[in-house]
VOBA-1610 file (N, C-alpha, C; in pm, whole numbers, padded with zeros to 5 digits, always signed):
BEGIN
Unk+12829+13342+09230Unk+12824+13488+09239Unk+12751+13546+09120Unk+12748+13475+09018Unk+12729+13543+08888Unk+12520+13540+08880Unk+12512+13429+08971Unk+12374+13417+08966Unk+12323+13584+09075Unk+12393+13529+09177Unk+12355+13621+09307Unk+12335+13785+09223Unk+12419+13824+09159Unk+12479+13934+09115Unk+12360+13980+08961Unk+12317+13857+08906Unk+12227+13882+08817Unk+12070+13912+08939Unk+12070+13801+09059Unk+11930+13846+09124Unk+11957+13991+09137Unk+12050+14008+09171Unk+12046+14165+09279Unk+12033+14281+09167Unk+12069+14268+09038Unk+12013+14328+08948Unk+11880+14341+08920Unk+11808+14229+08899Unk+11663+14183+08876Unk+11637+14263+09002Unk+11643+14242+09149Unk+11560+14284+09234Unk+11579+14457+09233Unk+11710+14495+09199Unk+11699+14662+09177Unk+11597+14709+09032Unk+11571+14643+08954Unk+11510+14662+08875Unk+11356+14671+08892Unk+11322+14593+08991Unk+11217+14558+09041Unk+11138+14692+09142Unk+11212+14722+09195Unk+11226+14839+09309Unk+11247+14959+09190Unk+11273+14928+09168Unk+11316+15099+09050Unk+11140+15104+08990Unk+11129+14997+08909Unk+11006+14991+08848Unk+10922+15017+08902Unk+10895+14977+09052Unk+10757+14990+09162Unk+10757+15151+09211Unk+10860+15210+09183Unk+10858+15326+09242Unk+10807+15425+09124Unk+10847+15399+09009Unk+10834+15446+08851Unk+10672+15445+08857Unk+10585+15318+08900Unk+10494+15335+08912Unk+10410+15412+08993Unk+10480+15430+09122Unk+10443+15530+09210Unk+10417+15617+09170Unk+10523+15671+09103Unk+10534+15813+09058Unk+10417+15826+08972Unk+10376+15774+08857Unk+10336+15758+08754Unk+10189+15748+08801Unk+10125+15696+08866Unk+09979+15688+08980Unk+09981+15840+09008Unk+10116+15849+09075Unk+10070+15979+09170Unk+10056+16123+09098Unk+10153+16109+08943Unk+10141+16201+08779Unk+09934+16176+08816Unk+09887+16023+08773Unk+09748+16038+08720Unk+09666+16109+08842Unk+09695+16048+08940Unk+09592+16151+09029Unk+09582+16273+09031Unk+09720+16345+09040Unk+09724+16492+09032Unk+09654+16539+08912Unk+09694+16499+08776Unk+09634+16530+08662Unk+09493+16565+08683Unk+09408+16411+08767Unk+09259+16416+08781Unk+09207+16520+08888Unk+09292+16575+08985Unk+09242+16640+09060Unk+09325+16776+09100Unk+09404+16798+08986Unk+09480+16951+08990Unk+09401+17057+08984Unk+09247+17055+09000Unk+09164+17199+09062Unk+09094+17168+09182Unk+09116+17035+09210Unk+09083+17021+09340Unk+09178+16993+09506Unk+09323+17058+09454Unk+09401+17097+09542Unk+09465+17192+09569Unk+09375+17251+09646Unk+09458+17424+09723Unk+09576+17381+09759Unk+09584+17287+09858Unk+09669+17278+09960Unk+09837+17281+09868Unk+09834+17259+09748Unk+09896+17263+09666Unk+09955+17364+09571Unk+10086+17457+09619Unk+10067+17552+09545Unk+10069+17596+09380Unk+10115+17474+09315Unk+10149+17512+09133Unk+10085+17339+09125Unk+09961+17320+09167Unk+09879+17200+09135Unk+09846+17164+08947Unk+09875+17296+08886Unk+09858+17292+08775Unk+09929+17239+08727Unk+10062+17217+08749Unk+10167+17173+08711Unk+10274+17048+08798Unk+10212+17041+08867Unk+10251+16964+08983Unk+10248+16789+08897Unk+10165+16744+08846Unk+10156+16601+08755Unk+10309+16586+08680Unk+10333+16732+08618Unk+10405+16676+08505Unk+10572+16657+08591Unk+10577+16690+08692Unk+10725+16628+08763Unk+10695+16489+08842Unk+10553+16467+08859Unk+10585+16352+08907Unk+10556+16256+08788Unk+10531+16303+08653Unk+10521+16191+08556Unk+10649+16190+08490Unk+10756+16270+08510Unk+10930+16306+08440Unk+10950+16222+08506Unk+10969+16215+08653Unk+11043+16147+08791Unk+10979+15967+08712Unk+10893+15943+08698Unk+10776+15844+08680Unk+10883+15787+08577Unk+10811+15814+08476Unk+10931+15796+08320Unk+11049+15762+08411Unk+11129+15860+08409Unk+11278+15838+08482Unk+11285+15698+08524Unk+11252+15688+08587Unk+11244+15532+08700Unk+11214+15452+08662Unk+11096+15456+08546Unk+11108+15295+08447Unk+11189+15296+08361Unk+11256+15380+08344Unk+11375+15382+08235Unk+11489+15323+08275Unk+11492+15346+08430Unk+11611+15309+08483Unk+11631+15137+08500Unk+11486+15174+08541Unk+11431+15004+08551Unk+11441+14916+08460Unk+11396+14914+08342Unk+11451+14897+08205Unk+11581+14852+08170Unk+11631+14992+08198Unk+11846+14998+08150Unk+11869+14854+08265Unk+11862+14878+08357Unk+11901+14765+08516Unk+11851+14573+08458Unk+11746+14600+08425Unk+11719+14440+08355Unk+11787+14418+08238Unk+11798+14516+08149Unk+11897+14486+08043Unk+12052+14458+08092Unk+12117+14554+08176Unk+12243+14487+08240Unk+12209+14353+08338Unk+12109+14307+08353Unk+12095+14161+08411Unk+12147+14042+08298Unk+12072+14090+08168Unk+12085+13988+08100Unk+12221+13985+08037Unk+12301+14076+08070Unk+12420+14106+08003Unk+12553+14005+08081Unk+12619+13893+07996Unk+12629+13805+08086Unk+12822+13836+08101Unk+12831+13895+08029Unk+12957+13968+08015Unk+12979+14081+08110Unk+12892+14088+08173Unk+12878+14216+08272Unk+12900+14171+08418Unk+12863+13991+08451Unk+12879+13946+08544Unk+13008+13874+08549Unk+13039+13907+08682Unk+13179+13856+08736Unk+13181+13731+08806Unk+13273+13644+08811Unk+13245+13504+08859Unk+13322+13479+09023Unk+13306+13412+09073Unk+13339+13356+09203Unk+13492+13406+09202Unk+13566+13381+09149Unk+13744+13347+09144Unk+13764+13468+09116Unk+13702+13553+09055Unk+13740+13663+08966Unk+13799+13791+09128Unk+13907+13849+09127Unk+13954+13957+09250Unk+13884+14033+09235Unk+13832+14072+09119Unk+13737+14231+09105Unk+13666+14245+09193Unk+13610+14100+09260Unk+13496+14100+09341Unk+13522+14168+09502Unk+13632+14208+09520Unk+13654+14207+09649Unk+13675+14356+09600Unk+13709+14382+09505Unk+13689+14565+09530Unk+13558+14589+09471Unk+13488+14569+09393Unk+13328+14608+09437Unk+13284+14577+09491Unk+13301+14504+09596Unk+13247+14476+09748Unk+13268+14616+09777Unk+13386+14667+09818Unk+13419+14765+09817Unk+13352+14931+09837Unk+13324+14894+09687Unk+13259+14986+09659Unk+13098+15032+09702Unk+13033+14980+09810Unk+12937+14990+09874Unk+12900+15124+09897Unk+12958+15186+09907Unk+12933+15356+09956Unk+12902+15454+09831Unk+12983+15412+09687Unk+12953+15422+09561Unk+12767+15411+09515Unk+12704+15291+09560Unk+12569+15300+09564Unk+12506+15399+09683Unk+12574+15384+09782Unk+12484+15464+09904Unk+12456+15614+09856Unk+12572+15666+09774Unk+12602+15818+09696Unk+12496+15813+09638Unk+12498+15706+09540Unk+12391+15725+09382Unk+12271+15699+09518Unk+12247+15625+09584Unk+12088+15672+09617Unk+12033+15769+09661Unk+12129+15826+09759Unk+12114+15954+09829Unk+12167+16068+09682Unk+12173+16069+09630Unk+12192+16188+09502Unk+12067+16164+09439Unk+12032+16008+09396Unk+11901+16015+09344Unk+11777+16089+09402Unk+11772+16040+09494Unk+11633+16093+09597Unk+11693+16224+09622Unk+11745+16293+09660Unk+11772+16400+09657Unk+11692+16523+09537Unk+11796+16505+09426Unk+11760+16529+09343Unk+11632+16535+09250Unk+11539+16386+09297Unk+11400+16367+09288Unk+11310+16476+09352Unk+11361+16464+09505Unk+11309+16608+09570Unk+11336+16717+09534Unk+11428+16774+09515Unk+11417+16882+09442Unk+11348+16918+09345Unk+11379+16845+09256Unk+11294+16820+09109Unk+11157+16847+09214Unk+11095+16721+09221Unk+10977+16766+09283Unk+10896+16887+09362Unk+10972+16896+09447Unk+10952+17032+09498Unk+10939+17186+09438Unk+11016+17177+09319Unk+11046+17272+09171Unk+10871+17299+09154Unk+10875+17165+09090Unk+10727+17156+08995Unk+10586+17132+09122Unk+10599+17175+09193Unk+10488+17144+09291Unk+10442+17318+09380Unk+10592+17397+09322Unk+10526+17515+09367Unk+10598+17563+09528Unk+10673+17441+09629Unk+10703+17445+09743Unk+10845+17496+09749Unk+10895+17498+09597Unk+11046+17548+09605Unk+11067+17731+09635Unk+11082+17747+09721Unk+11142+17907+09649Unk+11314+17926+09635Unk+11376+17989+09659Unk+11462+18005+09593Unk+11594+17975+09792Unk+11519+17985+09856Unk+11624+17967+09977Unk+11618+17806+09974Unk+11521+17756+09943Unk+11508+17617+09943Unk+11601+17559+09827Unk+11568+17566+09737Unk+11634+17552+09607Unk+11805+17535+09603Unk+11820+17628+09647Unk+11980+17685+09726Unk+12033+17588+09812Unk+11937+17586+09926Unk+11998+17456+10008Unk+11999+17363+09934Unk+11896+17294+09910Unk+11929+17103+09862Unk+12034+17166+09759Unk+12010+17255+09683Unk+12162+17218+09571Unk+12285+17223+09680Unk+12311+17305+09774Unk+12432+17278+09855Unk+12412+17152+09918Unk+12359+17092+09946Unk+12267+16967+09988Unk+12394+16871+09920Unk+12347+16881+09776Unk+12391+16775+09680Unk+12519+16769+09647Unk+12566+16937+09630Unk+12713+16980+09602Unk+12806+16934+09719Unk+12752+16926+09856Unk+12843+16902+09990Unk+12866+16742+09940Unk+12756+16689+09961Unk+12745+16511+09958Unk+12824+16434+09826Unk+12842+16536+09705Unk+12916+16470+09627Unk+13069+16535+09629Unk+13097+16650+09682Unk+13246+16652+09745Unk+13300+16566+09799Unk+13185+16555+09924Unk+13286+16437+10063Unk+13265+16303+09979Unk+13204+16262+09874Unk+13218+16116+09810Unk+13293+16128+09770Unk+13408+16252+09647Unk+13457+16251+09569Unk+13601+16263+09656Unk+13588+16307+09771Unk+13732+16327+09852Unk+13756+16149+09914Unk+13651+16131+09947Unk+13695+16004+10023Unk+13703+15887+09892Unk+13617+15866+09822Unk+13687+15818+09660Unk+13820+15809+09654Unk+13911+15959+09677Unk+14031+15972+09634Unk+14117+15893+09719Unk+14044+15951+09844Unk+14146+15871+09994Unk+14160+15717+09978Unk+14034+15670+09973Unk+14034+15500+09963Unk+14160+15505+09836Unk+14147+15493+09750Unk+14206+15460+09607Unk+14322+15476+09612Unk+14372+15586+09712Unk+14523+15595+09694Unk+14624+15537+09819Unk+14495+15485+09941Unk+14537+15369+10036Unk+14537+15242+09936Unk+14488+15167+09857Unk+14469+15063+09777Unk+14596+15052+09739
//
């Protein structure tokens, strides 16, 4: 398990990083061609959220390989813990869907497409989705 559990680190790290780069391409293009997009409404400014988001994501990527190598961090075959972070599966499904979420927003901010009804929603967006995690959190935990 302890191997499995170090890949699955490495491979989130991996995926974090490729997307960091995404971002980070898609920062340089805009940069190179922020007077050559109408279709774009705050093109002027539009690079520097997808180079924050960019950053962000190799950082994360980064922190994620450093808890790979952290060998104190991995849990072994025998160990019970393992059967409640099994568990905890829905715990990541939150953090991804809050991440990307939140990315969009962010994004959408700095790109000019936000106005303020938009803005409003995804934050109720985010505020609904981390209630019903934080209610059903409670429910599981106190069936346990």
């Amino acid at each position: 398990m302890k191997a499995s559990m170090e890949s699955r680190y490495k491979t989130a790290a991996v995926l974090w990083a490729i997307a960091g780069i995404f971002f980070l391409a898609g920062a340089a293009a805009m940069f190179i061609m922020r007077d050559d997009m109408p279709q774009i409404p705050r093109a002027d400014i539009a690079y520097i959220g997808f180079l924050v988001v960019g950053v962000l994501f190799v950082a994360i990527a980064i922190a994620t390989q450093v808890i790979s190598k952290d060998k104190a961090a991995m849990i072994q075959d025998s160990d019970e813990r393992a059967k409640i972070i099994s568990g905890k599966a829905g715990s990541l499904a939150f953090t991804i869907q809050t991440v990307l979420m939140s990315t969009a927003l962010f994004l959408l901010c700095f790109m000019g497409y936000a106005s303020a009804a938009v803005m409003l929603t995804l934050m109720c967006t985010i505020g609904a989705s981390a209630l019903v995690y934080f209610i059903t959190t409670l429910w599981y935990e106190r069936k346990m």
